[in-house]
N, C-alpha and C positions, 0 to 999 in steps of 0.2 A: 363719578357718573359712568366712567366707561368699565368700570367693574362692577356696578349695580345692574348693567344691560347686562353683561355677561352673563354673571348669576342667573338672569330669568332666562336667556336664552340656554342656558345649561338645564333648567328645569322643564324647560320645553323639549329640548334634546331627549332627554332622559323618557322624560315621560311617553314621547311620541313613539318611543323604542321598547317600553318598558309596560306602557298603559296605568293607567288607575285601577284600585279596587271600586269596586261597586259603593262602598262605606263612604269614599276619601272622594268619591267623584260625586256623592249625594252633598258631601261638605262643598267642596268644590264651584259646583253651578250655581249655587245663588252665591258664596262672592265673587266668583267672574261679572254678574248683574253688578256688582259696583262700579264696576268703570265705569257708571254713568257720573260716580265720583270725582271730576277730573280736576285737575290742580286749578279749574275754575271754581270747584265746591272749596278744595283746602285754603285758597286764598280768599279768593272773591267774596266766598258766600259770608266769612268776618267782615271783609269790607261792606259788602250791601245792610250786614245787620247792623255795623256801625253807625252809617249813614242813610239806611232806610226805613229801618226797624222791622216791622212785619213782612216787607217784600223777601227779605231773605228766606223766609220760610217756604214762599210758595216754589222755592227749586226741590227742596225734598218730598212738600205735600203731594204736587200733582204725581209723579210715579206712585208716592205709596197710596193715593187714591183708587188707581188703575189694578194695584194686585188687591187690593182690599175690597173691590165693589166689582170689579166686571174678572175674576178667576176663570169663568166659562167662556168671557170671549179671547182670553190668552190662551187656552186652550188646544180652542176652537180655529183659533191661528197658528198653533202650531202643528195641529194637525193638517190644515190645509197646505201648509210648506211645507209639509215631509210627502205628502199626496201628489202636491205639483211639480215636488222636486227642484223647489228653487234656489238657488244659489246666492240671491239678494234680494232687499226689497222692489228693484227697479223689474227684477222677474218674476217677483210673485205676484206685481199689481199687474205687468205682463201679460202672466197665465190665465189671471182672473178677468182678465179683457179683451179674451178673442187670442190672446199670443200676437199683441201688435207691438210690432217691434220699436215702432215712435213713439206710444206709449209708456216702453221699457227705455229708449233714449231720452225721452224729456224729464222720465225721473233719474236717471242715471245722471245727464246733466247738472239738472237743479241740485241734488246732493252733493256733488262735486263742487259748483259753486259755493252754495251755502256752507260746506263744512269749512272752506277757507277762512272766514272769520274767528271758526270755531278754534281749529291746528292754530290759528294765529295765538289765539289769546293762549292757549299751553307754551308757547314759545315767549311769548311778552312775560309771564308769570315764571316763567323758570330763568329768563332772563334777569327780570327785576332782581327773584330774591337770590340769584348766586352776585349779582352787580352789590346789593347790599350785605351779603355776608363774608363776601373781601374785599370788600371794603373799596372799590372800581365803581361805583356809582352805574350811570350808564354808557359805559364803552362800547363804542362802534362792532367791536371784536366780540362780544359776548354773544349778541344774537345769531350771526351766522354758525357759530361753533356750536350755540344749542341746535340749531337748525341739521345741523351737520350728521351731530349726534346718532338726533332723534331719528332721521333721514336713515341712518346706515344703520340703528336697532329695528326698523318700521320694514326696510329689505331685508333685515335678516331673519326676522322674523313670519314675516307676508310674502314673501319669494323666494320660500325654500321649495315649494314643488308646485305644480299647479294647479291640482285641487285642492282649494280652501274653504270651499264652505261645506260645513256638518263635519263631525269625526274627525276634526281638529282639538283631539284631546290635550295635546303641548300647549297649545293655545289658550285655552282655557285655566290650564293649570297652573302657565307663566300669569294669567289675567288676576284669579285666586289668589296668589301668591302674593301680585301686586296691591288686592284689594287686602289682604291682611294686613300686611306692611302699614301701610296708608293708614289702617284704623287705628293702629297700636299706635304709632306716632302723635296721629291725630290725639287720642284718649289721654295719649300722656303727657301734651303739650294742655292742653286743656285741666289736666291734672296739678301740674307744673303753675297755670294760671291761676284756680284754686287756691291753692300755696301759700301763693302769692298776694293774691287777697286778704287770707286769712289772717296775712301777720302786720296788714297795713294799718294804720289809724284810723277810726270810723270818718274824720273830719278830712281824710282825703279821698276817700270812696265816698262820701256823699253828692261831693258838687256831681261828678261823673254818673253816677245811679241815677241821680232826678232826673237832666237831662238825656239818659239810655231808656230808663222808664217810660217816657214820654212819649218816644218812639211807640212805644207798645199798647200805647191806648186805644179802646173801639175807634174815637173818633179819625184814628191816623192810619186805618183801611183806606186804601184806594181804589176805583177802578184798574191800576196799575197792579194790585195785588190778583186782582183773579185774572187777568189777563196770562200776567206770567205765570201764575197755578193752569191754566188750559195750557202753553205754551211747555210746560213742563211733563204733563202728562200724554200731551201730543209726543215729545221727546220720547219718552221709553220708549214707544213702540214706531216711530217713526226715524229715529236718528239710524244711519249705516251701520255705526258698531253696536247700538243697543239689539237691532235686526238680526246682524248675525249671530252678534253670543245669547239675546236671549231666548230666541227663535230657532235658527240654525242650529246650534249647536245643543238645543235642550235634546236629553235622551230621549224624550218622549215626551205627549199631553202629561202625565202625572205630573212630570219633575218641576213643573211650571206651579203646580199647587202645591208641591211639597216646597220649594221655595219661596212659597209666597211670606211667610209668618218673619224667616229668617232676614231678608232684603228688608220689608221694612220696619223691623229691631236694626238693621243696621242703619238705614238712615234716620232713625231717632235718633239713633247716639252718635253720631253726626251732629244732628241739627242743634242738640242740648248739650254736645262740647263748643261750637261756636260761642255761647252766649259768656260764660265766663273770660275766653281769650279776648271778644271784647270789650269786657268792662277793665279787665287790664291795659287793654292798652289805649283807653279813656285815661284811665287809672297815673298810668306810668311814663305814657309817651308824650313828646310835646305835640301841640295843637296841628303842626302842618306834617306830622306822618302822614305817609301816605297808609289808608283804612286797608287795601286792599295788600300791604305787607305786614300789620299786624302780628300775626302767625308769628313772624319772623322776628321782626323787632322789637318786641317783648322778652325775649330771653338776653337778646344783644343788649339790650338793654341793662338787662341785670349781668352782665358779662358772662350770661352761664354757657358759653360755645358748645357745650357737646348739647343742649337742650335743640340752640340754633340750628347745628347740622343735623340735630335727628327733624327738624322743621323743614329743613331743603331739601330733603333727605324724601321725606314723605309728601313734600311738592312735586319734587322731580319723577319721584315712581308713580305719582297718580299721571302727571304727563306724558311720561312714556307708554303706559298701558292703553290710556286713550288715542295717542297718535300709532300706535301700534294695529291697536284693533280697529279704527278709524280708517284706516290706510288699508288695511285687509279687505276691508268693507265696500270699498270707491275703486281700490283697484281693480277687483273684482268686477264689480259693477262694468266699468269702463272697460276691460277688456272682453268680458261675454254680451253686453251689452253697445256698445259701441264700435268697436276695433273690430271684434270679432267676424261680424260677416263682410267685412271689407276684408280681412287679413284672408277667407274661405273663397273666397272670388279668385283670388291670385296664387292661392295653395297650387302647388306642382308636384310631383310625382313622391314628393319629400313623408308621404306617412302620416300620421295622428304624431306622433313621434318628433317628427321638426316641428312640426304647427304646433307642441305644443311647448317644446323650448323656444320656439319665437314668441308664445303668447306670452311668457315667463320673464323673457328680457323687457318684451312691453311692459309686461306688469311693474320691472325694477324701475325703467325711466318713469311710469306713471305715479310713482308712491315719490318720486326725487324731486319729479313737476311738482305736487301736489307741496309739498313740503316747502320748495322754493317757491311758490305761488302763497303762501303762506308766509314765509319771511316777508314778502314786498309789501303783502297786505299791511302787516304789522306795524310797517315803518313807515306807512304812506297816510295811517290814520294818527288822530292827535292823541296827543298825550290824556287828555282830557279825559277820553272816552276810559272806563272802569272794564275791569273784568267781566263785571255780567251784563253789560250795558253789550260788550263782544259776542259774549253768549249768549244775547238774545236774538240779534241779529238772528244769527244761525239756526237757533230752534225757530223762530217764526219761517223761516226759511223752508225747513223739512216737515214744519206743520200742515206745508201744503198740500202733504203726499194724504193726511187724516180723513179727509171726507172720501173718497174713493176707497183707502183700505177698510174704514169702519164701515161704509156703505156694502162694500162685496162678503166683508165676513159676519156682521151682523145680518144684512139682508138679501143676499147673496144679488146683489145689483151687476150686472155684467154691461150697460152699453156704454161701448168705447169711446162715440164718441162723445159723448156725457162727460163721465169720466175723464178724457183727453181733454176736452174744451176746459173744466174748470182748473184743470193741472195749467194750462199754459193762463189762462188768466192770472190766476191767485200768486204764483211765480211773478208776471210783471210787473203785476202790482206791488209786491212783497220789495222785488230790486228795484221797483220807481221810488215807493215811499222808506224803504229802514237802508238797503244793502248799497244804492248809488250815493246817499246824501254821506254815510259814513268815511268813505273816499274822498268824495268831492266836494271840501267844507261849502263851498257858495253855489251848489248845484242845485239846492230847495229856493234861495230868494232868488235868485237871478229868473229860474223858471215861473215861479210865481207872479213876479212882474209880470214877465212878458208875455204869460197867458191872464193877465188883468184876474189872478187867482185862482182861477180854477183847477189850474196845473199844482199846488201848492202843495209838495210831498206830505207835509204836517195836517194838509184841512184839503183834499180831495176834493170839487166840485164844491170852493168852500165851506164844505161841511167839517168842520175840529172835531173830533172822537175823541180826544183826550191827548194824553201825552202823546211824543213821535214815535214810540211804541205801542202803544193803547191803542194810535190812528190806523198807523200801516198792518198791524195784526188784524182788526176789524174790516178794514177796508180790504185786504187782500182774499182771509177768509170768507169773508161777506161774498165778493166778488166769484171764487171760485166756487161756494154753493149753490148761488144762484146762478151761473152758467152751466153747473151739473144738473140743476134742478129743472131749467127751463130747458136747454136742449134736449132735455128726456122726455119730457110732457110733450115737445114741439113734434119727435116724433112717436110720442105713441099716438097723437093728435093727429097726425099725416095715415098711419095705419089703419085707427079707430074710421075716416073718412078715404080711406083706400079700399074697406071691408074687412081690412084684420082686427085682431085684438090684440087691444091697447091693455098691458098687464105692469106694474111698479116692479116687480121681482118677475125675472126671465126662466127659461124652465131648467134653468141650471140645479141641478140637486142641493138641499145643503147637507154638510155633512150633517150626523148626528152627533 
């Protein structure tokens, strides 16, 4: 593990010293967009297809939706953050809303929260499968040491200077790197599982295919499936690190259409190696594997070791990449956003210069918090909870920031407090109904009692919306459109009966 950090931190080195060609940096940018890849796709998304059939798919649909159907409004976004000069998303919804700085804190925050679930689950998944690949099950010791790791590749990488967003070509290229890695593994573990199939007896791939197939029937669509396909498409363009690498750091509107075709061919073959690894390990493993190590215990199983460690192998680098770039993201955030005008208050005769090694040191404790905030998470929820069941959390989380960014770049909408009002709603809602009950297992009945239901994180104003996912994404969502919607009307309504006019889009230019 700690020569695998090396390695990318050496190609970051290099590069940052060295630059890319033009050729190698056009290859480059759309695999950097794979770490939306993270060792929740290499492990989990086996797991969910094992056990859910069709949901697994909605984690790679809803991104390749987004470059596939709206190319002009990626664009069109990333032109406007190269225009506003923003540094993160919490700046550029910011920019686009007057330059309120609590508007820029409340996104700052919530991402910061919400990603914890997220860094958690890379930590539980790199956990589990080094706990199962030597054979240490689940030792006390394993998590902190990942935690440790990841921690001191995430500062070495995110606190090497202090400007981090845009024209972090290292960055990108360590991301690249990680995202090749990751496929090749991937492809040839899935290859491996093929194989594997091939040479088994029809009459023991049968029982395992009828019951996998079944899975994949029209009728075993859920409302749970298009929830998590919006909740995924929400992700590319609202999660911290998909912000910065795919936003920030694009060279330019082109490069966003010239990577459209390549992102998603890569998460097809992604989503169409999943499906073989788990019919082996239907196939091969006993009934209480756990689905969400599959990857892994399949090769172990056939005692084939070096297949296993090119499996850990290729968990570990999609974790690292994500909590890397994830950490660049929130750090960021939280020191220009947050810290920052407290830190400008109390500057002394000390220069840009000290202000901006003090922001640097912040930024190192801030990516260590984050990281340890993350361990505690980890081990404070059950066991119970699945990899993507962690990762939803999180993107329902960051979904919140969607109607405000889609609002300002599609229709160029600027009132803040519109905008503001549904960000703090859709957020409490989000940590009432998915992000507190995951913590606190008796936090939903106990409340439900005692507000005679209404309070009931699962069924809001007794109203069920479906699973405890399905509810809190609808309920939270719901919530934050319709407090954007109606504080906007309430005052173009006050102006319209003031003598002004009352207009949907403000006279803000949009770009072309």
């Amino acid at each position: 593990m700690l020569a695998y950090g090396t390695a990318l931190f050496g190609i970051a080195w290099v590069v940052d010293r060295r630059g890319l060609s033009p050729r190698v940096a056009r290859i480059a940018y759309p695999l950097s967009l794979a770490v939306y890849c993270s060792s929740w796709t290499f492990f989990g998304g086996v797991g969910t297809a094992a056990t859910r059939g069709w949901d697994y798919l909605s984690i790679y649909l809803g991104p390749a939706l987004v470059f596939l159907l709206a190319p002009g409004f990626l664009t069109k976004l990333v032109r406007l953050a190269r225009d506003e000069g923003s540094s993160s998303i919490a700046d550029f919804i910011s920019a686009r809303y007057g330059r309120s700085r609590s508007t820029a804190a409340i996104v700052a925050g919530t991402a910061l929260v919400a990603s914890i679930p997220y860094i958690a689950l890379q930590l539980r998944s790199v956990t589990l499968s080094f706990g199962a690949l030597v054979g240490i099950g689940g030792s006390v010791l394993v998590g902190p040491l990942v935690a440790l790791l990841l921690a001191t590749f995430a500062i070495s990488f995110g606190a090497r200077r202090y400007e981090v967003a845009g024209g972090n070509t290292g960055v990108v290229a360590a991301i690249a790197a990680e995202s090749l890695i990751k496929l090749l593994c991937f492809v040839a573990l899935g290859g491996f599982a093929l194989t594997l199939l091939a040479t088994m007896p029809a009459a023991r791939i049968t029982p395992p295919l009828t019951g996998f197939v079944e899975g994949f029937a029209p009728d075993a669509l859920t409302p749970d499936f298009f929830v998590r396909t919006l909740l995924s498409a929400c992700a590319i363009l609202c999660l911290p690190r998909q912000f910065y690498v795919g936003i920030l750091e694009a060279s330019g509107p082109a490069a966003v259409r010239r990577a459209r075709w390549p992102f998603i061919a890569y998460l097809a073959v992604i989503s169409v190696m999943v499906l073989p690894l788990v019919l082996a390990g239907l196939a091969v493993l006993p009934a209480d594997t756990r689905p969400d190590l599959y990857v892994l215990a399949v090769p172990l199983a056939r005692d084939n070791d070096p297949m296993a460690l090119l499996a850990f192998i290729g968990g570990f680098s999609a974790a690292t990449a994500m909590v890397v770039a994830e950490t660049i993201a929130l750090s960021t955030m939280a020191t220009n956003d947050l810290l920052a005008p407290l830190l400008l208050r109390r500057q002394t005769d000390g220069g840009e210069g000290d202000l901006g090694r003090r922001l640097l040191r912040v930024r190192r404790v801030i990516i260590a918090a984050i990281v340890a905030a993350a361990l505690w998470y980890g081990t404070s929820i059950g066991d119970e909870l699945s990899l993507a069941s962690i990762g939803l959390i999180a993107f329902a989380g960051v979904a919140q920031f969607a109607p405000a960014l889609i609002a300002t770049v599609g229709w160029g909408f600027a009132n803040t407090r519109a905008a503001r009002g549904g960000l703090i709603g859709g957020v409490v809602v989000w940590a009432y109904c998915l992000l507190m009950p995951s913590v606190l297992g008796g936090f939903g009945a106990s409340l439900a009692k005692a507000s005679g239901g209404l309070l009931d994180p699962d069924a809001l104003m007794r109203v069920a919306l479906g699973s405890p996912l399905v509810n809190g994404t609808v309920w939270s969502l719901g919530v934050n459109i319709a407090l954007m919607a109606g504080l906007h009307l309430y005052a173009a309504r006050r102006r319209v009966f003031g003598g002004g006019t009352a207009c949907w889009i403000t006279s803000r230019p949009l770009a072309s």
